[in-house]
GULOKOL-781507 format. One record per residue (C-alpha): x, y, z; residue number from 1. Coordinates in steps of 0.001 Angstrom, whole numbers, plus 500000, padded with zeros to 6 digits. Layout:
{{X, Y, Z}, NUM}
...
# end
This chain:
{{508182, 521799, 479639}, 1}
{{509543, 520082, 482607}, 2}
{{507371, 522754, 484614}, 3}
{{504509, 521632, 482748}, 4}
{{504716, 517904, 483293}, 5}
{{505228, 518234, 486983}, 6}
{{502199, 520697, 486609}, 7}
{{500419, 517851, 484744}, 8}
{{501357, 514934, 487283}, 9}
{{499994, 516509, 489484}, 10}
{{497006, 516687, 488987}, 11}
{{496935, 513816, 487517}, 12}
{{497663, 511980, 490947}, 13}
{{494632, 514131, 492264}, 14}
{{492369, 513088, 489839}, 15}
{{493601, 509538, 490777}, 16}
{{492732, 510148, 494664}, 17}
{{489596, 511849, 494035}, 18}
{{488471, 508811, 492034}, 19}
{{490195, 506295, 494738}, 20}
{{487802, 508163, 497355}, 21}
{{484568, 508119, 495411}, 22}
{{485257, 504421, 494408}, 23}
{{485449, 503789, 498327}, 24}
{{482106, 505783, 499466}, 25}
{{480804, 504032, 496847}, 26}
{{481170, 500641, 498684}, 27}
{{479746, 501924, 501792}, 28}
{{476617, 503475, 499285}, 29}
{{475925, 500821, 497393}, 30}
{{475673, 498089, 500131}, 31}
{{473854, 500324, 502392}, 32}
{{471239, 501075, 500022}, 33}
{{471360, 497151, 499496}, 34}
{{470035, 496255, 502687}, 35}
{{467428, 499612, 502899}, 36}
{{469981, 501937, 505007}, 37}
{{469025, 505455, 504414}, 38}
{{472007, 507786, 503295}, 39}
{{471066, 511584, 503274}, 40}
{{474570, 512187, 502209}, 41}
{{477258, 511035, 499821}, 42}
{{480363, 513103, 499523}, 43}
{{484085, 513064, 498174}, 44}
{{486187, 515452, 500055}, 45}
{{485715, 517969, 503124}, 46}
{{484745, 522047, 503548}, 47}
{{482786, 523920, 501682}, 48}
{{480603, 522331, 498970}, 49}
{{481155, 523261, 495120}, 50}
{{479037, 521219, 493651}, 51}
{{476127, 518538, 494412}, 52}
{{472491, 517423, 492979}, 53}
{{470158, 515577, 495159}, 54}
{{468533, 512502, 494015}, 55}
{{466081, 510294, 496094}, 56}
{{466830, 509788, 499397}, 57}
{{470996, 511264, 498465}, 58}
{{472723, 514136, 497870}, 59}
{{475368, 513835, 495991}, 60}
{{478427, 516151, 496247}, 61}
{{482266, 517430, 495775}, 62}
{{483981, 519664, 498267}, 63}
{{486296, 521805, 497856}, 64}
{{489228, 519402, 500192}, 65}
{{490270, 516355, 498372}, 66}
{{491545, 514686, 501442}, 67}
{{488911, 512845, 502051}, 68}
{{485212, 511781, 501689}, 69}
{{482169, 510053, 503484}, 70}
{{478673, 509298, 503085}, 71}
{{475893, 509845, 505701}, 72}
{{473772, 507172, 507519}, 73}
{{470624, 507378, 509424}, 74}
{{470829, 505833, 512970}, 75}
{{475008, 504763, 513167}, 76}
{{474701, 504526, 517109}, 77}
{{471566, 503052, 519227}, 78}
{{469791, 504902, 521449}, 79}
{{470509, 505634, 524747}, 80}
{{469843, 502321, 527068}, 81}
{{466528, 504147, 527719}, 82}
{{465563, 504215, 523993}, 83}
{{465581, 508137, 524205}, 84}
{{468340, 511007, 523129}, 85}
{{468922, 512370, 526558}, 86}
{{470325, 516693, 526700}, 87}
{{473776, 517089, 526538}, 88}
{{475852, 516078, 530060}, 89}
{{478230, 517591, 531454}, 90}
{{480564, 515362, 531355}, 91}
{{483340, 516155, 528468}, 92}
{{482833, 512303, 528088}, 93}
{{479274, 511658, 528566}, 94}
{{478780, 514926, 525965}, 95}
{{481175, 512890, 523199}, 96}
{{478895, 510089, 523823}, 97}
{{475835, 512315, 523072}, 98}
{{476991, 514283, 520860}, 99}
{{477574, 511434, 518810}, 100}
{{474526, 509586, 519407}, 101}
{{472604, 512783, 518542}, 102}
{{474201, 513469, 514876}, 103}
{{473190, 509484, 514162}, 104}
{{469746, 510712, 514647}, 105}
{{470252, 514874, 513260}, 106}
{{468284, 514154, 509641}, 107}
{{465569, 511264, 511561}, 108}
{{462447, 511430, 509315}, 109}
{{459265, 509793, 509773}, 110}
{{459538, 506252, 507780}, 111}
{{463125, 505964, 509299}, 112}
{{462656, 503461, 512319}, 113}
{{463088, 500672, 510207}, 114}
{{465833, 502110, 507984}, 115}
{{468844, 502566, 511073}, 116}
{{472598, 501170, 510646}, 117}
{{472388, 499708, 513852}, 118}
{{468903, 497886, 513348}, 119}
{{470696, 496119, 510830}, 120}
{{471863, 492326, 511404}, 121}
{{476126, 492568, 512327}, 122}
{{476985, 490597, 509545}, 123}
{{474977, 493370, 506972}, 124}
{{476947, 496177, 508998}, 125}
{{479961, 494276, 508476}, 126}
{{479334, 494240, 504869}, 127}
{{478416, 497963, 504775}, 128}
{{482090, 499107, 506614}, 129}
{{483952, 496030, 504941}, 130}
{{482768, 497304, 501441}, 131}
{{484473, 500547, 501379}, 132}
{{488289, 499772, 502110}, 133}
{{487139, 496230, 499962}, 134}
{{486560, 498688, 497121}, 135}
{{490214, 499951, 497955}, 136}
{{491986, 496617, 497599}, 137}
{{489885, 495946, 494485}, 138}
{{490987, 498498, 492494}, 139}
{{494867, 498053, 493706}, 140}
{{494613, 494757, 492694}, 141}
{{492879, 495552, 489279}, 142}
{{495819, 498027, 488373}, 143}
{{498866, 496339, 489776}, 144}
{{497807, 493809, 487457}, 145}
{{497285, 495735, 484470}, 146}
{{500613, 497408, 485021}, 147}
{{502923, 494353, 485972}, 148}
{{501287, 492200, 483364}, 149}
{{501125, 494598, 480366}, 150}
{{504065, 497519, 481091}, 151}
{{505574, 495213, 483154}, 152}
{{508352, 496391, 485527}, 153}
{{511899, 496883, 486340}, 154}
{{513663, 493760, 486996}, 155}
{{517123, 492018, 486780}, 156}
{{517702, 490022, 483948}, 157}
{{519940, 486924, 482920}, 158}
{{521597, 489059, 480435}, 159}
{{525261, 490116, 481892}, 160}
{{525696, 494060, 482182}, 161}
{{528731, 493542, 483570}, 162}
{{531480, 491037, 484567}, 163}
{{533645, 491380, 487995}, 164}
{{537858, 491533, 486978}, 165}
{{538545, 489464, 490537}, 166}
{{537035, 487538, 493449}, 167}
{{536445, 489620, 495976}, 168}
{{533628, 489573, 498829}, 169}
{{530655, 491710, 498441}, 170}
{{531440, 493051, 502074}, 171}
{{534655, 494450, 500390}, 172}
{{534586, 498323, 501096}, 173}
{{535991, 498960, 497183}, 174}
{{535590, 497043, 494644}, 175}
{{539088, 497030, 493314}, 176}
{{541086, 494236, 492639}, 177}
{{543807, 493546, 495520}, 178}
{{546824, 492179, 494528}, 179}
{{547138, 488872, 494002}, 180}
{{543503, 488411, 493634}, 181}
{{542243, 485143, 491184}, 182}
{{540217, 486062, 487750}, 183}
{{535891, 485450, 488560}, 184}
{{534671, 482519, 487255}, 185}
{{533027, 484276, 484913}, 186}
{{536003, 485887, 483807}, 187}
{{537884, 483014, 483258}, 188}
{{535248, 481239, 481703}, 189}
{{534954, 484266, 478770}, 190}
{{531823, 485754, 479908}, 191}
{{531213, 489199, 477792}, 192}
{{528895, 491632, 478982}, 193}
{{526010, 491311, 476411}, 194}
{{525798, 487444, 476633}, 195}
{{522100, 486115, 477279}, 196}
{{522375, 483318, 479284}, 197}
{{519727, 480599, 478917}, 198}
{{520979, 477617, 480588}, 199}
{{522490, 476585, 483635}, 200}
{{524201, 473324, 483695}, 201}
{{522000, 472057, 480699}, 202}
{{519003, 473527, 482786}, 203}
{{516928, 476386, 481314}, 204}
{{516756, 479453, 483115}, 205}
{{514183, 482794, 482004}, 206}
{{514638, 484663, 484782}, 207}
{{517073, 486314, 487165}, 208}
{{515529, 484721, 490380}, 209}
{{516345, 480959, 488949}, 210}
{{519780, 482078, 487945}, 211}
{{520526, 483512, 490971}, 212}
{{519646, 480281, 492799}, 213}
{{520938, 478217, 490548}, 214}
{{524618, 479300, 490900}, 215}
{{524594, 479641, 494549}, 216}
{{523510, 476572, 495191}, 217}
{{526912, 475811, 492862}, 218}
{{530365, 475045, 493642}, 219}
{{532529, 473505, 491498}, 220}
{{532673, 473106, 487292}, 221}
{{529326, 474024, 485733}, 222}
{{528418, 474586, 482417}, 223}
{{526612, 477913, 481177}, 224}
{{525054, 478414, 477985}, 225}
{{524983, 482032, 476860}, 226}
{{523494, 483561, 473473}, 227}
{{525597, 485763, 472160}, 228}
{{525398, 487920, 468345}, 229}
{{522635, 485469, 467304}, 230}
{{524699, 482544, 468346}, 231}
{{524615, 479999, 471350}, 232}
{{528126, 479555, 473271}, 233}
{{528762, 476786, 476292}, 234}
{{530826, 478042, 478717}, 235}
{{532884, 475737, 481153}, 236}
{{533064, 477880, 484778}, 237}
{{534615, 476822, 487409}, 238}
{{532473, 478407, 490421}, 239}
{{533934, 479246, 493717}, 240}
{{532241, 479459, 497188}, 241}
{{532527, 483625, 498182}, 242}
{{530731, 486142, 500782}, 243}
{{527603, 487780, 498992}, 244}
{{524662, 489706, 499911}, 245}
{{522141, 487571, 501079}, 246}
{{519263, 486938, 498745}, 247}
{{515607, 488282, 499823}, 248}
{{514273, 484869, 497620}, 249}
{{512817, 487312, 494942}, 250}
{{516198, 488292, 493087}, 251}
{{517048, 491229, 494769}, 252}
{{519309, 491464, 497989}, 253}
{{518811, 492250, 502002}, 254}
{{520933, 495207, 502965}, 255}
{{523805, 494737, 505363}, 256}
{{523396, 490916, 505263}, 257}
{{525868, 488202, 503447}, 258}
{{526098, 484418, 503030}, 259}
{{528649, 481924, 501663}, 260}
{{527609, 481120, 498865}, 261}
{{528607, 479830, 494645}, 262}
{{530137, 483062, 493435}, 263}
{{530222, 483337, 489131}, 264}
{{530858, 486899, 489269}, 265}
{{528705, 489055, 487166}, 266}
{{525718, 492100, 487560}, 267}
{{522683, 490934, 485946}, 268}
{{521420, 493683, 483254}, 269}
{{518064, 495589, 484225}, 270}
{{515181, 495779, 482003}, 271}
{{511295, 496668, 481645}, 272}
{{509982, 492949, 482056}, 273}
{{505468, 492300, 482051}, 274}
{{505150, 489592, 484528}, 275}
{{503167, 486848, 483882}, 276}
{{499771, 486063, 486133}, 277}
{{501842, 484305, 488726}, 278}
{{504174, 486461, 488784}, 279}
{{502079, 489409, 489745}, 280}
{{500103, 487689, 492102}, 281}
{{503486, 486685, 493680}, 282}
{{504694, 490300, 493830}, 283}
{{501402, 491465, 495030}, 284}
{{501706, 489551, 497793}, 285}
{{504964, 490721, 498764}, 286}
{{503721, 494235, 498253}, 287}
{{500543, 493312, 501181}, 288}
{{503104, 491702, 503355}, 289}
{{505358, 495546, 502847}, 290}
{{502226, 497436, 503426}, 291}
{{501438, 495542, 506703}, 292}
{{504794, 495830, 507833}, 293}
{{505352, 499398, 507507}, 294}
{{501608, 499760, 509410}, 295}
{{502982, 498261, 512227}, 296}
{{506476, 500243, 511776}, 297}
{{504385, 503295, 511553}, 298}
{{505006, 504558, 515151}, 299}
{{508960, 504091, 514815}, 300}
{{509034, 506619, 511698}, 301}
{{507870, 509137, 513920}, 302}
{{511572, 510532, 515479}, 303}
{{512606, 510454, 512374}, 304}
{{510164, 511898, 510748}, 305}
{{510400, 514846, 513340}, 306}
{{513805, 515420, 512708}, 307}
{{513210, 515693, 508508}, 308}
{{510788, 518146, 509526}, 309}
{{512401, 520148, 511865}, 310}
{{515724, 519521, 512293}, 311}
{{517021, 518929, 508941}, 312}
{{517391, 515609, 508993}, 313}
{{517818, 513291, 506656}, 314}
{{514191, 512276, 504981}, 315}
{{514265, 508375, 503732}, 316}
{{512866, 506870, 501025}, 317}
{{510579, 504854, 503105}, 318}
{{509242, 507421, 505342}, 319}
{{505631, 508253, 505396}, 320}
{{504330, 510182, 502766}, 321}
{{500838, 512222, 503073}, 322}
{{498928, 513549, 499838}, 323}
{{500986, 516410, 499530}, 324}
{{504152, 514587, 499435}, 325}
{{502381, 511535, 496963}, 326}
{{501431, 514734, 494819}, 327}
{{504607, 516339, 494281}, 328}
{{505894, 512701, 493917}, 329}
{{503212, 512379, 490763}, 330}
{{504587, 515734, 489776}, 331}
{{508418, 513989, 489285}, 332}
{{507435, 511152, 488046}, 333}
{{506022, 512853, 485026}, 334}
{{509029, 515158, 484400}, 335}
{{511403, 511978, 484461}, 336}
{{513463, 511162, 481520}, 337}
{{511847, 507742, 480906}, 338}
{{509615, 506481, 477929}, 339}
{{505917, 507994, 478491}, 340}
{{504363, 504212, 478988}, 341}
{{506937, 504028, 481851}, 342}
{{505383, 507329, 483453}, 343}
{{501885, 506268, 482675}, 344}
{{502726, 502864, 484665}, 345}
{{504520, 504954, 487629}, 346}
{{501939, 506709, 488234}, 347}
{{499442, 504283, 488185}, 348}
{{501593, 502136, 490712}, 349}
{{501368, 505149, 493081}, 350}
{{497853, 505506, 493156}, 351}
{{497515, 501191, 493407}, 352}
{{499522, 501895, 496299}, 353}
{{497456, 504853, 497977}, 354}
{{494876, 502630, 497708}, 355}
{{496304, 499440, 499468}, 356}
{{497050, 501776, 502018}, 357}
{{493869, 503201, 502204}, 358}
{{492692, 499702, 502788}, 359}
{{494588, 498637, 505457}, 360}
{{494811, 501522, 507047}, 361}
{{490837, 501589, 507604}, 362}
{{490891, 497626, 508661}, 363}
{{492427, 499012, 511975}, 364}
{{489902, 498060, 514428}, 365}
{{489918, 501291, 515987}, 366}
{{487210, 503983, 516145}, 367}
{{486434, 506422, 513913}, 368}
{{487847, 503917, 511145}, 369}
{{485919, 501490, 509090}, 370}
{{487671, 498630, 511028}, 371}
{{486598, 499889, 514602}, 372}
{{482640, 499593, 513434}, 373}
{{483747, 495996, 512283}, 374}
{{484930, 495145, 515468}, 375}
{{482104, 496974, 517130}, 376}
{{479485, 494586, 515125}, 377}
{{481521, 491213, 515624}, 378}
{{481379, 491902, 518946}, 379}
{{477590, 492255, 519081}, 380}
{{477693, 488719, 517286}, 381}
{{479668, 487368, 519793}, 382}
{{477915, 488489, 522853}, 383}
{{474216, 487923, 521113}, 384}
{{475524, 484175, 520665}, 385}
{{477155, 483863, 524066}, 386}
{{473202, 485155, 525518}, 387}
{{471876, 482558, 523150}, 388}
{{473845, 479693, 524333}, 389}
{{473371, 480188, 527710}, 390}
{{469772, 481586, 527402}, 391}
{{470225, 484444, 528959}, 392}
{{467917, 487633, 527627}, 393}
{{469305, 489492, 524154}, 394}
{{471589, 491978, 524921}, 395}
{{470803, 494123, 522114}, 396}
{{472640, 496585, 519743}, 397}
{{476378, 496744, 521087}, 398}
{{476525, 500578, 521493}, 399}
{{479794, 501963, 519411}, 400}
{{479132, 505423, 520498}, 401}
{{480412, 504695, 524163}, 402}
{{483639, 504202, 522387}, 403}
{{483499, 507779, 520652}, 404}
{{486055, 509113, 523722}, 405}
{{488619, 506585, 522286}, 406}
{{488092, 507575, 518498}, 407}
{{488175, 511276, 519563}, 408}
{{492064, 509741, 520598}, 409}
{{492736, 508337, 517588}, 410}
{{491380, 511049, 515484}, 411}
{{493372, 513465, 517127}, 412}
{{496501, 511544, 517220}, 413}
{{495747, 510848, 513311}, 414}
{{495616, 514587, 512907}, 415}
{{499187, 515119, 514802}, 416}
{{500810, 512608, 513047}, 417}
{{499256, 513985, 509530}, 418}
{{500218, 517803, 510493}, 419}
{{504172, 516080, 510934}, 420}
{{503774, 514333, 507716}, 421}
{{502766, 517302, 506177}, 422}
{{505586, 519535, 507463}, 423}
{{508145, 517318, 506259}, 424}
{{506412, 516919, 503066}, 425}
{{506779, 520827, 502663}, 426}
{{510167, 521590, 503983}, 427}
{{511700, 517894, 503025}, 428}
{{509943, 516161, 500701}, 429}
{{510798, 512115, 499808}, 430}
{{512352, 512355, 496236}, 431}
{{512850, 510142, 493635}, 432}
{{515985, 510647, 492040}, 433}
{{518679, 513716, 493590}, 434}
# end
């Protein structure tokens, strides 16, 4: 069974990046059929096509490599400076450069002169590359909603789980008592793991991250109001200033870190908690602010990542994953001993979170990414309104393609760092639990 349900995650997550991938193209599609772009092609995946049906100007198609997709545009690059497709140079540059400019132009049918990408105003090209990562953040959006507003998530609670014997500092190597250490506050006061509390001082308090700031902000007697076997108790503590982990403002803790701080002494219970609207948006933010960090991070996870892969090093949670490793980590999440509704939600925060990744990931201004033909048009804006305000003569379509060397670069460097990911996806995956 357990066999099965990896079996069945699995594919599952593919299904999920197969749709994430059409649901992009079809950003780039829509809006460049919007402004009268010709597409010969729309596709979701790479290699050799199984399947696809032509209709109007399009073919539509799946191949057989779900790790990708793209769709086909008449006229991506201008013309030479000439206004001609000159023979192939030489020049391992030069040839990028026209080999590039060339494929723009490979399915050119009569009618097409007025149906080119790079005829088209900047801001309608902008459109055209913005709406396929947009598409991307769209749909994370739409599901981290759904799933922190309706499953709801994991989260510390002001119920008590458990409550500390002594005062000791969370630094503290064990968490024994040493002799001669003083009862917590909590202790003292006759907390009982089990006890809901609901006030603070005569405050009200729903949730951990109000608690929490509540009682360090707290030295001195307090009152706490707890519910406990149907009834409501008021407890008189007398809190004490203590070392603690710092707080990362959200109810959970920064590693390594510690503050003096009011010190009750208790471990908040866990429990499946839907968020409310702000809530969500609150967390999704967070989430964005993750996701750009570990972009920018991305280059330091490389040794590491080398030595998971090759040396047997250890592989952390947050190291990169590619879609081999976010497949087999579909695969455990449905084979873990948690209610199905808590799978179903899992899962569908891993693919919310392929897809913010997917959409910053192509804002990178860089060539052969979305972002990089962004870039390329707001720089045509720029230098077509820098002519105009000093009336000098239009300098015309900025031409991207000079820039294909550079995106050869990235693309390759893309495909070394994938290849890594992959290895250590094989040979030392990023687990969830074990």
């Amino acid at each position: 069974m357990t066999t099965f349900m990896t079996i069945l995650g699995i594919v599952v997550f593919i299904v999920g990046l197969l749709f994430s991938i059409a649901w992009h193209e079809l950003g780039h599609l829509s809006t460049a059929k919007m402004f009268g772009i010709r597409v010969p092609q729309y596709m979701v995946g790479f290699g050799p096509t199984i399947f696809s049906r032509r209709k109007g100007d399009t073919e539509y198609g799946l191949k057989a490599v779900p790790l990708g997709g793209y769709i086909r545009m008449i006229g991506m690059f201008p013309p030479s400076e000439d206004g001609t497709l000159r023979k192939r140079s030489t020049s391992p540059f030069r040839g990028m450069i026209e080999d590039a400019r060339a494929a723009a132009f490979e399915e050119l049918k009569p009618g097409d002169e007025k149906r080119l990408f790079y005829t088209r105003a900047p801001w309608k090209r902008v459109i055209v590359m913005f709406a396929g990562p947009f598409m991307n953040l769209i749909l994370a959006v739409v599901i981290f909603l759904v799933v922190l507003m309706s499953f709801g998530i994991n989260t510390q609670t002001t119920t008590v789980s458990s409550v500390s014997k002594c005062v000791i500092p969370a630094s503290a190597k064990s968490d024994k008592c040493p002799a001669g250490a003083k009862d917590s506050p909590a202790k003292a006061a006759g907390m009982l793991p089990g006890d809901k509390i609901v006030a603070f001082d005569g405050r009200p308090v729903k949730e951990w991250g109000t608690l929490q700031q509540a009682i360090r902000d707290t030295t001195g007697p307090a009152t706490i109001t707890v519910q406990r076997d149907g009834d409501r108790k008021t407890l008189q503590a007398d809190l004490i200033p203590n070392k603690v982990a710092k707080s990362d403002g959200r109810g959970g803790y920064v590693e390594g870190e510690y503050v003096t701080a009011g010190f009750l002494g208790f471990t908040p219970a866990s429990g499946v908690i839907p968020q409310t609207f702000p809530q969500s948006v609150d967390r999704m933010s967070d989430m964005m602010v993750q996701g750009v960090e570990a972009l920018v991070a991305l280059p330091s996870k490389v040794p590491d990542l080398w030595n998971a892969a090759f040396d047997g090093g250890e592989r952390k949670q947050d190291s990169p994953m590619g879609v081999v490793g976010a497949a087999r980590v579909g695969g455990e999440v449905f084979s873990l001993d948690i209610p199905p509704t808590q799978r179903v939600a899992t899962m569908l925060f891993l693919v919310a979170g392929f897809n913010l990744s997917l959409f910053l990931f192509n804002m990178l201004p860089l060539l052969p990414l979305d972002g990089g033909h962004i870039a390329g048009a707001l720089w045509e804006s720029v230098r077509r309104a820098f002519a105009k305000v000093f009336r000098r003569p239009d300098p015309g379509p900025f031409d991207v393609a000079k820039l294909m060397p550079v995106a050869y670069v990235v693309a390759g460097i893309f495909i070394c760092f994938t290849l890594l990911v992959l290895v250590a996806d094989v040979v030392n995956p990023v687990r969830l639990a074990g």
